[in-house]
PDB file of N, CA, C and O in Angstrom:
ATOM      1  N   UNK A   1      -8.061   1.732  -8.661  1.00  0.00           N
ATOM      2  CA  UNK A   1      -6.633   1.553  -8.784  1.00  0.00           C
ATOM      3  C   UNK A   1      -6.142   0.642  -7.671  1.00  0.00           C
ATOM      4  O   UNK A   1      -6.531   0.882  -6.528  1.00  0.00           O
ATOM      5  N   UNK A   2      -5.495  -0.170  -7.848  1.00  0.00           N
ATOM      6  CA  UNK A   2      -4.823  -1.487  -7.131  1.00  0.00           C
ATOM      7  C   UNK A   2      -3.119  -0.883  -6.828  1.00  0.00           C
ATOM      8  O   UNK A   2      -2.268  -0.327  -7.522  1.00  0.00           O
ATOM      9  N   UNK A   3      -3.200  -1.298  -5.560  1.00  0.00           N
ATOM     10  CA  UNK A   3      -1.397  -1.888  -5.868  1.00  0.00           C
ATOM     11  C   UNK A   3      -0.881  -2.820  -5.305  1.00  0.00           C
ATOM     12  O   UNK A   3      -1.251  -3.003  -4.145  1.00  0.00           O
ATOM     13  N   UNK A   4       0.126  -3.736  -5.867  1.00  0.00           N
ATOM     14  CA  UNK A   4       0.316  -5.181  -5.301  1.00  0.00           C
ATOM     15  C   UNK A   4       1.634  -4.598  -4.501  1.00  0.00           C
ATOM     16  O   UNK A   4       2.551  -3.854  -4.849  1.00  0.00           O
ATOM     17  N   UNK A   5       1.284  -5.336  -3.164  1.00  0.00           N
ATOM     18  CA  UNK A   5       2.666  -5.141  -2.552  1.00  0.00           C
ATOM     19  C   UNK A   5       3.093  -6.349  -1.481  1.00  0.00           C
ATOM     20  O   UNK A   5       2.143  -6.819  -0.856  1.00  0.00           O
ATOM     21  N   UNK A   6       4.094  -6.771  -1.264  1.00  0.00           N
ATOM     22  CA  UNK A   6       4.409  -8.003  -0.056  1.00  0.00           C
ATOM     23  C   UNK A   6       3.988  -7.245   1.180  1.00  0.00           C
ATOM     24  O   UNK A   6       4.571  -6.214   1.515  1.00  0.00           O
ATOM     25  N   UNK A   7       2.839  -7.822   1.950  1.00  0.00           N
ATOM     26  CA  UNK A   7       2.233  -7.640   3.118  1.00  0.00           C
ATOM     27  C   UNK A   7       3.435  -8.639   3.971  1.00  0.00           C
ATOM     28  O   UNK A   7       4.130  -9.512   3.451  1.00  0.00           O
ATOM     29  N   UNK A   8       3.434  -8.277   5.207  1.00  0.00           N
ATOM     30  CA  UNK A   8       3.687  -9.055   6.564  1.00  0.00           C
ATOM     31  C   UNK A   8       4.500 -10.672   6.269  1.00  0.00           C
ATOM     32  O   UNK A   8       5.191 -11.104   7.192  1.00  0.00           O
ATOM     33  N   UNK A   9       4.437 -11.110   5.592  1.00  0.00           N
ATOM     34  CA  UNK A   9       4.959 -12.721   5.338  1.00  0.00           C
ATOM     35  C   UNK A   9       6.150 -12.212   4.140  1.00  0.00           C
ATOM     36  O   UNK A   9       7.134 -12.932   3.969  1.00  0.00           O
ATOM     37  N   UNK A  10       6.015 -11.152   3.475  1.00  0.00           N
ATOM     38  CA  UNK A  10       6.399 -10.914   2.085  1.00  0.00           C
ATOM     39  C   UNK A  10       6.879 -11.853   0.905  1.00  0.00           C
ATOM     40  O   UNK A  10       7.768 -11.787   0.056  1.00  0.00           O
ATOM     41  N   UNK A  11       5.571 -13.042   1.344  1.00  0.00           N
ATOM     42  CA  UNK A  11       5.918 -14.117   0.117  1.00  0.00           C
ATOM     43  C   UNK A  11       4.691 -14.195  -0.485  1.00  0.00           C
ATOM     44  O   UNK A  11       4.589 -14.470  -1.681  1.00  0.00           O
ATOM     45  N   UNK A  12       3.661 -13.961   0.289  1.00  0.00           N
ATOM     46  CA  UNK A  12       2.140 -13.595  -0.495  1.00  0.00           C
ATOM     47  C   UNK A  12       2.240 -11.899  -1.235  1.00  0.00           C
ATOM     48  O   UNK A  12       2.771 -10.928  -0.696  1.00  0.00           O
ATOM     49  N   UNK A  13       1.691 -11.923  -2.337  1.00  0.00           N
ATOM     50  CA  UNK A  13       1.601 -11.077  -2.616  1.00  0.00           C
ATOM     51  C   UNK A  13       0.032 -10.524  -2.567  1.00  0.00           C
ATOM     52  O   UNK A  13      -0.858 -11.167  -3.124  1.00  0.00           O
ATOM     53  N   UNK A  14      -0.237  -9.297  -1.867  1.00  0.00           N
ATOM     54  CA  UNK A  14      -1.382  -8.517  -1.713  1.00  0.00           C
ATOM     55  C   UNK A  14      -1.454  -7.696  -2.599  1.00  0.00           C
ATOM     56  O   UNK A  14      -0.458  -7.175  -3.100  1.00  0.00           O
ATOM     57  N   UNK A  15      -3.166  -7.335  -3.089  1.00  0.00           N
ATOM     58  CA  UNK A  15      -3.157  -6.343  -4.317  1.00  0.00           C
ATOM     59  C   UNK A  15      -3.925  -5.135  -2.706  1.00  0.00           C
ATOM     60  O   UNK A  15      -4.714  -5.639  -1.906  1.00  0.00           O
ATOM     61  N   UNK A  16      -3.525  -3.814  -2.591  1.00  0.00           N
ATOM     62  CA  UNK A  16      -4.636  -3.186  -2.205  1.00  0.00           C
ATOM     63  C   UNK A  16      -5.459  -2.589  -3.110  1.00  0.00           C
ATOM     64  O   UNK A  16      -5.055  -2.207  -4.208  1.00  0.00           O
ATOM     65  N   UNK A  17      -6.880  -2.449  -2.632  1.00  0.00           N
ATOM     66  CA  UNK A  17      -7.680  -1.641  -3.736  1.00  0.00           C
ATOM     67  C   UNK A  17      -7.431  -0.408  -2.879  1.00  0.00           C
ATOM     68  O   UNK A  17      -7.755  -0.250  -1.702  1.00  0.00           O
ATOM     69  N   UNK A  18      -6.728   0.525  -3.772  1.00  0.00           N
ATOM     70  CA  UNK A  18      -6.985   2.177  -3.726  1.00  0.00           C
ATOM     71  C   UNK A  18      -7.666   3.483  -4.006  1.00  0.00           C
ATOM     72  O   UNK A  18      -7.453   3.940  -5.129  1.00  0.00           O
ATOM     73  N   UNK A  19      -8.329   4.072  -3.327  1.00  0.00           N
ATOM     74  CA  UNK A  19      -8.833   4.960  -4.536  1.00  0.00           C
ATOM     75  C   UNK A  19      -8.563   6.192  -4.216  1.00  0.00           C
ATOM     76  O   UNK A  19      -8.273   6.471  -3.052  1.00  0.00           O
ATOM     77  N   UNK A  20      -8.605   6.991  -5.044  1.00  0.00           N
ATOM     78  CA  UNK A  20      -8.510   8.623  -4.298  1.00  0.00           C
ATOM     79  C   UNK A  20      -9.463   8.958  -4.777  1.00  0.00           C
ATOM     80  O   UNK A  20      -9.547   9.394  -5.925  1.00  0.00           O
ATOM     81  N   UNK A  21     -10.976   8.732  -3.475  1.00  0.00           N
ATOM     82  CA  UNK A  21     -11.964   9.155  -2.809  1.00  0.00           C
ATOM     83  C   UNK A  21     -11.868  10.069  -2.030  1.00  0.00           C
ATOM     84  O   UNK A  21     -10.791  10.601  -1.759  1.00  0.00           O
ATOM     85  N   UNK A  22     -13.419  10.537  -1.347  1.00  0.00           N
ATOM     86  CA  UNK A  22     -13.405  11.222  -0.445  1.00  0.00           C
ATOM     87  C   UNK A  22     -12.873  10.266   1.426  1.00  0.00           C
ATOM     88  O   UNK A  22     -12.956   9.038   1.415  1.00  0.00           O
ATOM     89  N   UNK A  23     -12.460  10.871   2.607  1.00  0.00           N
ATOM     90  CA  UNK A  23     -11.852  10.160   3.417  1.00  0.00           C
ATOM     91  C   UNK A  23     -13.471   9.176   4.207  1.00  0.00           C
ATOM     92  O   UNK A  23     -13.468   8.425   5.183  1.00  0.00           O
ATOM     93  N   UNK A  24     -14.448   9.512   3.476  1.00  0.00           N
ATOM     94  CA  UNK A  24     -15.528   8.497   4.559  1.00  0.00           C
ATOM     95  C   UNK A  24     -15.699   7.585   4.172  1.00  0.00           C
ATOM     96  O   UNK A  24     -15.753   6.647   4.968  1.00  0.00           O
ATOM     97  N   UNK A  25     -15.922   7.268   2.409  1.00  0.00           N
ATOM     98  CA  UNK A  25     -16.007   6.256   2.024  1.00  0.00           C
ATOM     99  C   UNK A  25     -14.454   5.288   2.086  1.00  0.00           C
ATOM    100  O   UNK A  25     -14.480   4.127   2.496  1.00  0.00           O
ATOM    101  N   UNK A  26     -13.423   5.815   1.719  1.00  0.00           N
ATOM    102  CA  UNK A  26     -12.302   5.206   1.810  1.00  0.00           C
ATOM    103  C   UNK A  26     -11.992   4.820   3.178  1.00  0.00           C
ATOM    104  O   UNK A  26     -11.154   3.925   3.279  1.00  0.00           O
ATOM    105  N   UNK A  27     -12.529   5.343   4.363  1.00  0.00           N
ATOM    106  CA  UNK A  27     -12.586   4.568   5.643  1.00  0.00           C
ATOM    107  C   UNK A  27     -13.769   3.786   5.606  1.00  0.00           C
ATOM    108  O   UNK A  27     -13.281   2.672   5.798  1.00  0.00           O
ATOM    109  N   UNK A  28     -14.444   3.686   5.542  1.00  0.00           N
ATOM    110  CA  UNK A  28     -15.402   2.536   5.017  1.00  0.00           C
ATOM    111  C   UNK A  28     -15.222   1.213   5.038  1.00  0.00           C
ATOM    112  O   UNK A  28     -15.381   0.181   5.691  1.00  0.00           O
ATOM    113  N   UNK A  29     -14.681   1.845   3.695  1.00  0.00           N
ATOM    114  CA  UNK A  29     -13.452   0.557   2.699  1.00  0.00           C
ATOM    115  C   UNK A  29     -12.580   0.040   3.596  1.00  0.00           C
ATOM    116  O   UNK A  29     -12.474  -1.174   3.774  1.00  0.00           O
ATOM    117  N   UNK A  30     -11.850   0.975   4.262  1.00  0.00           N
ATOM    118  CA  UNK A  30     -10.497   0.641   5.511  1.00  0.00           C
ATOM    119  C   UNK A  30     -11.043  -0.259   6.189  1.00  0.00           C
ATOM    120  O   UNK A  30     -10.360  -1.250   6.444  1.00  0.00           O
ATOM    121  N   UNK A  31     -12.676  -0.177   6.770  1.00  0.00           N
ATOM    122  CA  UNK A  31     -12.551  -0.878   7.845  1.00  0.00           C
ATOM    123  C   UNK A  31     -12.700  -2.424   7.496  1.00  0.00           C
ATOM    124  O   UNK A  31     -12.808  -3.258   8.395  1.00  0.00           O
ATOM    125  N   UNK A  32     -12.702  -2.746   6.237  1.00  0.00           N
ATOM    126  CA  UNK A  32     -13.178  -3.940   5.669  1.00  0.00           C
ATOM    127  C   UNK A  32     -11.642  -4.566   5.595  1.00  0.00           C
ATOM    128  O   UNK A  32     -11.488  -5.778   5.746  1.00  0.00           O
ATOM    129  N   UNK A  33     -10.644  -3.791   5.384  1.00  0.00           N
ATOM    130  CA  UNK A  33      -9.277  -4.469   5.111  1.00  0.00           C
ATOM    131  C   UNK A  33      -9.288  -5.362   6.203  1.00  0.00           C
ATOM    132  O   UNK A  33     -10.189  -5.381   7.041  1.00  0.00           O
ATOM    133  N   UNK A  34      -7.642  -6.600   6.210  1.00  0.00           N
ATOM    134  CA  UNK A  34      -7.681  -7.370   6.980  1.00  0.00           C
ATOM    135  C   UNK A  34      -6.324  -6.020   7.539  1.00  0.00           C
ATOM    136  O   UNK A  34      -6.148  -4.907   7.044  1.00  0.00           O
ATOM    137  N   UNK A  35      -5.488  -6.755   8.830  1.00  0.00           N
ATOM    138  CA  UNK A  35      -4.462  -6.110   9.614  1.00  0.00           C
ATOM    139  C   UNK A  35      -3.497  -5.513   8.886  1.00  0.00           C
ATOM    140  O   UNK A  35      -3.168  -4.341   9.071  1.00  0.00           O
ATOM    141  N   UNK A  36      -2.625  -6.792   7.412  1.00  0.00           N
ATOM    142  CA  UNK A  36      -1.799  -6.062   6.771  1.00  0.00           C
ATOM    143  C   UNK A  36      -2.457  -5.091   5.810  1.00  0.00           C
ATOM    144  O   UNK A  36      -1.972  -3.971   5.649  1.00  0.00           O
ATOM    145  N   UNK A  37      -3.386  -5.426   5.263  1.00  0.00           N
ATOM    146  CA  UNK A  37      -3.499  -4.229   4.080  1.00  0.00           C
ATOM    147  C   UNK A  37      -3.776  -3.223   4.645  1.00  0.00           C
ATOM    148  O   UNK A  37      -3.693  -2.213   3.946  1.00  0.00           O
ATOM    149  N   UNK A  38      -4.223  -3.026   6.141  1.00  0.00           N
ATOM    150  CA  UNK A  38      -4.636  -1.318   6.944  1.00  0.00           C
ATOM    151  C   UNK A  38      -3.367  -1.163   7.254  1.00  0.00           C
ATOM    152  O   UNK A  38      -3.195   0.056   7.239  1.00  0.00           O
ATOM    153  N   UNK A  39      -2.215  -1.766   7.570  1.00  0.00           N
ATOM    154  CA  UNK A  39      -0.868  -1.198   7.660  1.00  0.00           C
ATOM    155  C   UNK A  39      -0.481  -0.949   6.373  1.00  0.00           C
ATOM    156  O   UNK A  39       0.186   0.044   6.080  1.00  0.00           O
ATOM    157  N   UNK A  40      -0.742  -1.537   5.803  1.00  0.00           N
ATOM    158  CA  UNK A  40       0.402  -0.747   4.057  1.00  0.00           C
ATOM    159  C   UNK A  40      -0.878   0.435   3.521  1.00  0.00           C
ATOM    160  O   UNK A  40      -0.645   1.505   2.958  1.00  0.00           O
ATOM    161  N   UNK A  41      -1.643   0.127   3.723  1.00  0.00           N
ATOM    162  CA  UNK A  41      -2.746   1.459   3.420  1.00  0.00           C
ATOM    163  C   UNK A  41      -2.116   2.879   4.438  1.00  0.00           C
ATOM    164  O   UNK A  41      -2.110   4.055   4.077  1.00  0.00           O
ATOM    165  N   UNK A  42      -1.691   2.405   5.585  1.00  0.00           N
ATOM    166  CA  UNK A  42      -1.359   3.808   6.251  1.00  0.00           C
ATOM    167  C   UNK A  42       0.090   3.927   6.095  1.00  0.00           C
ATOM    168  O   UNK A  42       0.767   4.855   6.536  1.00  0.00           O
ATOM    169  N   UNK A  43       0.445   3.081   5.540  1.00  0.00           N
ATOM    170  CA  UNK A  43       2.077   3.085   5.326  1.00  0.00           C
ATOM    171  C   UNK A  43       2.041   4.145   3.800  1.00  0.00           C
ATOM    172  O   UNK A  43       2.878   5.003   3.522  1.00  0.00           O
ATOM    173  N   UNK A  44       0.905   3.794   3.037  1.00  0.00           N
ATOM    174  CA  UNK A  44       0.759   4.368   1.281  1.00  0.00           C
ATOM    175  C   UNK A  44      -0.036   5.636   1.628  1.00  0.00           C
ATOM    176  O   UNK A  44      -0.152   6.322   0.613  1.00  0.00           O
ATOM    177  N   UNK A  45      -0.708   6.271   2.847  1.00  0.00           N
ATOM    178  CA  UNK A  45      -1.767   6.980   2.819  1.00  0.00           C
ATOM    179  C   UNK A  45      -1.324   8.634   2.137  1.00  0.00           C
ATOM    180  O   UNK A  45      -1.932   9.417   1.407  1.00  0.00           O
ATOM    181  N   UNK A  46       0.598   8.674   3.073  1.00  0.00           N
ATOM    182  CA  UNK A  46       0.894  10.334   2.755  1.00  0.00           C
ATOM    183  C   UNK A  46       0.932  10.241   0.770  1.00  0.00           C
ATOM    184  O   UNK A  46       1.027  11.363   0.273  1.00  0.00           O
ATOM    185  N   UNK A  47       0.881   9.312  -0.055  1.00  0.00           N
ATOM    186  CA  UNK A  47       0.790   9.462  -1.007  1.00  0.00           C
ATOM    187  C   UNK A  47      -0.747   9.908  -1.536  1.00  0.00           C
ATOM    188  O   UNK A  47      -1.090  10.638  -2.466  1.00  0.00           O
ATOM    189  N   UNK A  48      -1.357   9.315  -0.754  1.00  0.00           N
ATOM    190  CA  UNK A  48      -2.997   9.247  -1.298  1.00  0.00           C
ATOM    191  C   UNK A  48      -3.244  10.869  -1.534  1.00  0.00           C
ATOM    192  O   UNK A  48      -3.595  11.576  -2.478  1.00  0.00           O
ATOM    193  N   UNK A  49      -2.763  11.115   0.219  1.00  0.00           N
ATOM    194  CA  UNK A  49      -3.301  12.599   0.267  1.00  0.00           C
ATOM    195  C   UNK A  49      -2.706  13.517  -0.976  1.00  0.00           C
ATOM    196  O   UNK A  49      -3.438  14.347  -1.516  1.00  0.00           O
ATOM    197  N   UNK A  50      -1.642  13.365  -1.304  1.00  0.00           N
ATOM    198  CA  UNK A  50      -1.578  13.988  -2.648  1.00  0.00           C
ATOM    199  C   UNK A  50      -1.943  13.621  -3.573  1.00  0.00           C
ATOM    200  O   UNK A  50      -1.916  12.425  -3.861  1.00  0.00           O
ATOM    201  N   UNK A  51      -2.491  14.711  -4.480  1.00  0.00           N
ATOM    202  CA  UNK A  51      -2.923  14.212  -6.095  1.00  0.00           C
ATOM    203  C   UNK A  51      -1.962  13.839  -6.973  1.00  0.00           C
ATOM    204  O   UNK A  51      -1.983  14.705  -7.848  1.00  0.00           O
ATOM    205  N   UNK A  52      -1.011  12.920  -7.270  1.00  0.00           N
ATOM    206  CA  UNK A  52      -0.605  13.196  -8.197  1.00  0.00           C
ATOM    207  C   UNK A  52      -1.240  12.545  -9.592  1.00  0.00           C
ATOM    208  O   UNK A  52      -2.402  12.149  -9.690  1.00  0.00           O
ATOM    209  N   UNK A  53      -0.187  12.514 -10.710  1.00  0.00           N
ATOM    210  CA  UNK A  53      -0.946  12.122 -12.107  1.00  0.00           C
ATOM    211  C   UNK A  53      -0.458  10.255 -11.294  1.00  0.00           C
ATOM    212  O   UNK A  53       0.387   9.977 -10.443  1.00  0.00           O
ATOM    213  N   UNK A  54      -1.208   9.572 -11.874  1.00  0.00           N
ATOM    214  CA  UNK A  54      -1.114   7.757 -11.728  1.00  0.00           C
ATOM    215  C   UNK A  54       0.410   7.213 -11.807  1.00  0.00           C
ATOM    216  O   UNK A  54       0.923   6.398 -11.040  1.00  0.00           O
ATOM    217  N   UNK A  55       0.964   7.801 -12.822  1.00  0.00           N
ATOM    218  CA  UNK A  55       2.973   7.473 -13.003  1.00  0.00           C
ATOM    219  C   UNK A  55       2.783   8.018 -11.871  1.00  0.00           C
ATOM    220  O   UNK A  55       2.320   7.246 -11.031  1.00  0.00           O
ATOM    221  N   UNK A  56       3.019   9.344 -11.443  1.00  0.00           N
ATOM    222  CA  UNK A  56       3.964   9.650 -10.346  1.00  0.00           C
ATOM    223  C   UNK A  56       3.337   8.762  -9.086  1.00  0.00           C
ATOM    224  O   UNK A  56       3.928   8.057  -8.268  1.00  0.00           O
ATOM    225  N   UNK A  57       2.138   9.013  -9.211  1.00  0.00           N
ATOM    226  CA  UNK A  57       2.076   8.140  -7.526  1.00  0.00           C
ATOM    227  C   UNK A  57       2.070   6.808  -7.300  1.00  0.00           C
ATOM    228  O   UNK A  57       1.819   6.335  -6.192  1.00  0.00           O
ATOM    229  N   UNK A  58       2.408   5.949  -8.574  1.00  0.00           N
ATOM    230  CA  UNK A  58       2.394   4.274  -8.512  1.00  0.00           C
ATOM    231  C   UNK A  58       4.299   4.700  -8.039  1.00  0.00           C
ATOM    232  O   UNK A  58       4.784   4.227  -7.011  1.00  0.00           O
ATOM    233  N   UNK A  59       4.834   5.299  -8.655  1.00  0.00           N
ATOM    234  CA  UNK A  59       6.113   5.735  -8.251  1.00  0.00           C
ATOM    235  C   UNK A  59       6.257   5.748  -6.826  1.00  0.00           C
ATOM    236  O   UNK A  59       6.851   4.834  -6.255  1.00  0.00           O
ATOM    237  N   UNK A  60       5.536   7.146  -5.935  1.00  0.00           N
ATOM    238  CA  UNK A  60       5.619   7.290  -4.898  1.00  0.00           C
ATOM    239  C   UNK A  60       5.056   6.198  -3.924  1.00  0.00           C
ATOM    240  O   UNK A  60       5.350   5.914  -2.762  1.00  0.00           O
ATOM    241  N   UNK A  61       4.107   5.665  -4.843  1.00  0.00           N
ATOM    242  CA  UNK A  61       3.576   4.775  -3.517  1.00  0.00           C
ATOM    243  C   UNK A  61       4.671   3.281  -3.556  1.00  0.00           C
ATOM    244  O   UNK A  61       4.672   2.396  -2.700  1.00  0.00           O
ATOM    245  N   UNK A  62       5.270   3.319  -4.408  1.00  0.00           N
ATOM    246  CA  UNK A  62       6.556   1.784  -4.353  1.00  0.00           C
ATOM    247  C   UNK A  62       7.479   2.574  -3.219  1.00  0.00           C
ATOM    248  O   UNK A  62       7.901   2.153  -2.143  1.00  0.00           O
ATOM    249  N   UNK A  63       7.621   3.734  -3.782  1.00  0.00           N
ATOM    250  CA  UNK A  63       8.615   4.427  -2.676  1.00  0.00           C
ATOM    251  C   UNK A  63       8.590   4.026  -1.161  1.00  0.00           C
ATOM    252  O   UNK A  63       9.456   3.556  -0.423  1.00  0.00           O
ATOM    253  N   UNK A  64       7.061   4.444  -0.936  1.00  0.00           N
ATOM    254  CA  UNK A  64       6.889   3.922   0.717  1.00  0.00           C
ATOM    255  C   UNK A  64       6.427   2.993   0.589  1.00  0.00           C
ATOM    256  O   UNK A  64       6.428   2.587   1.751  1.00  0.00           O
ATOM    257  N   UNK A  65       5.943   2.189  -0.027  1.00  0.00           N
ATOM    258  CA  UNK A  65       6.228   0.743   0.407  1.00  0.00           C
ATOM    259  C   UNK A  65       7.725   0.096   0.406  1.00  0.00           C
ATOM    260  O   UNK A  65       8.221  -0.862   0.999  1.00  0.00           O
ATOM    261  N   UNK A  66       8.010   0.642  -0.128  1.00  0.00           N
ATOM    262  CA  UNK A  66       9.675  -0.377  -0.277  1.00  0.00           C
ATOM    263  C   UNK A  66      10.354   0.433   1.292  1.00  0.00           C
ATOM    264  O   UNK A  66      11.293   0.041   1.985  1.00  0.00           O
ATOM    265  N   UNK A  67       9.620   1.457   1.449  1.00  0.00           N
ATOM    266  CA  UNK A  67      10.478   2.252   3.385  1.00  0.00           C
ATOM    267  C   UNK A  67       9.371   0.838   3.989  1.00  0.00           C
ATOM    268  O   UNK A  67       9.907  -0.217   4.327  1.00  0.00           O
ATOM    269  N   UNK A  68       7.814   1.003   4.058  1.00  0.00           N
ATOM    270  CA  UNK A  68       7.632   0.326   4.953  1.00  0.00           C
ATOM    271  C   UNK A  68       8.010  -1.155   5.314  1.00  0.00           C
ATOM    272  O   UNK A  68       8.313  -1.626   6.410  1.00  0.00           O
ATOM    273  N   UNK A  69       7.876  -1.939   3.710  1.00  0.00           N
ATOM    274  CA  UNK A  69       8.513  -3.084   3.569  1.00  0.00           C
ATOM    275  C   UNK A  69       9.712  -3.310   2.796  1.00  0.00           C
ATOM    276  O   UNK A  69       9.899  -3.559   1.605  1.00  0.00           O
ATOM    277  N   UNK A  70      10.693  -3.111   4.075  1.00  0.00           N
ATOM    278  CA  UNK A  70      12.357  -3.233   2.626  1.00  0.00           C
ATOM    279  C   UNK A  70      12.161  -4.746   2.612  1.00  0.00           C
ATOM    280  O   UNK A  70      11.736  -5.449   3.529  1.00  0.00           O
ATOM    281  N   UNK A  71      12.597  -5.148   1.262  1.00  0.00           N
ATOM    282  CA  UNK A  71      12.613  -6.528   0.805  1.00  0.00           C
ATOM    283  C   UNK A  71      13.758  -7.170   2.190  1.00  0.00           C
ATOM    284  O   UNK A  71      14.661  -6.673   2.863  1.00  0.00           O
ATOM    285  N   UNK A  72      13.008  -8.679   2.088  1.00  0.00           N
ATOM    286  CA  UNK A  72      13.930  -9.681   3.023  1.00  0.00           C
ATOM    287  C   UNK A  72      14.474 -10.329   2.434  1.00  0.00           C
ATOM    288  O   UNK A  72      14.258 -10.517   1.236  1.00  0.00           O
ATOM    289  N   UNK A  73      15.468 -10.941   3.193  1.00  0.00           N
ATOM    290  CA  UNK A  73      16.253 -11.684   2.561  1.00  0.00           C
ATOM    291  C   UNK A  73      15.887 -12.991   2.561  1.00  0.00           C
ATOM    292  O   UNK A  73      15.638 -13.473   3.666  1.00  0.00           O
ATOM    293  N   UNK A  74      15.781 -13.755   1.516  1.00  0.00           N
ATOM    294  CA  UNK A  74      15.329 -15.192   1.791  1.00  0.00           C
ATOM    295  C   UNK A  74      16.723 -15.949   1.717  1.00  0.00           C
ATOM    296  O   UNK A  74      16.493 -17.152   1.584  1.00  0.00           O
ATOM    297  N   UNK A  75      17.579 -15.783   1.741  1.00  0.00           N
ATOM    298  CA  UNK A  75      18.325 -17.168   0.686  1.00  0.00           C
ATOM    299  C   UNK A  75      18.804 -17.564   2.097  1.00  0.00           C
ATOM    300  O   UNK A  75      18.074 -17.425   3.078  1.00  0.00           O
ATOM    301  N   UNK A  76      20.187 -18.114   2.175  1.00  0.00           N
ATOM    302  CA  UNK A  76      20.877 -18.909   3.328  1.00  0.00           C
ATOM    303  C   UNK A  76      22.464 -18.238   3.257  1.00  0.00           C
ATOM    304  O   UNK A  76      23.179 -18.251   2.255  1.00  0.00           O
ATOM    305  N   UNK A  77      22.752 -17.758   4.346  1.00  0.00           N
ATOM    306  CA  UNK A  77      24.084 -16.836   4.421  1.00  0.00           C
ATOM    307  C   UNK A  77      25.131 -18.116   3.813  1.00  0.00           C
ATOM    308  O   UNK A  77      26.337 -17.912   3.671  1.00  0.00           O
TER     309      UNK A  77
END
């Protein structure tokens, strides 16, 4: 399971790969991320730890991403 979210620049869009694994292999995996995707991975993690069904937690996990990254503003005041 993937989720695309605006990393650090929020004009690239990043997919993370997610899984709800056990925590050794998914640190594993962690340590392979680059800087932003281990911040939005620990920004998405209190979702991981819960099970929910795939709706609810693509739900919850926009949730905290949209706390960790609130959209910027691009345009010109």
């Amino acid at each position: 399971m993937g989720v695309w979210c605006r990393c650090d620049d929020h004009k690239k869009l990043t997919q993370l790969r997610l899984r709800l694994e056990g925590p050794a292999r998914s640190f594993y995996k962690y340590k392979s991320y680059s800087e932003s995707e281990k911040r939005s991975y620990d920004a998405l993690k209190p979702a991981l730890v819960k099970r929910f069904t795939p709706v609810r937690l693509t739900a919850e996990l926009r949730k905290l991403l949209y706390k960790a990254y609130p959209p910027t503003y691009h345009g010109t005041p």
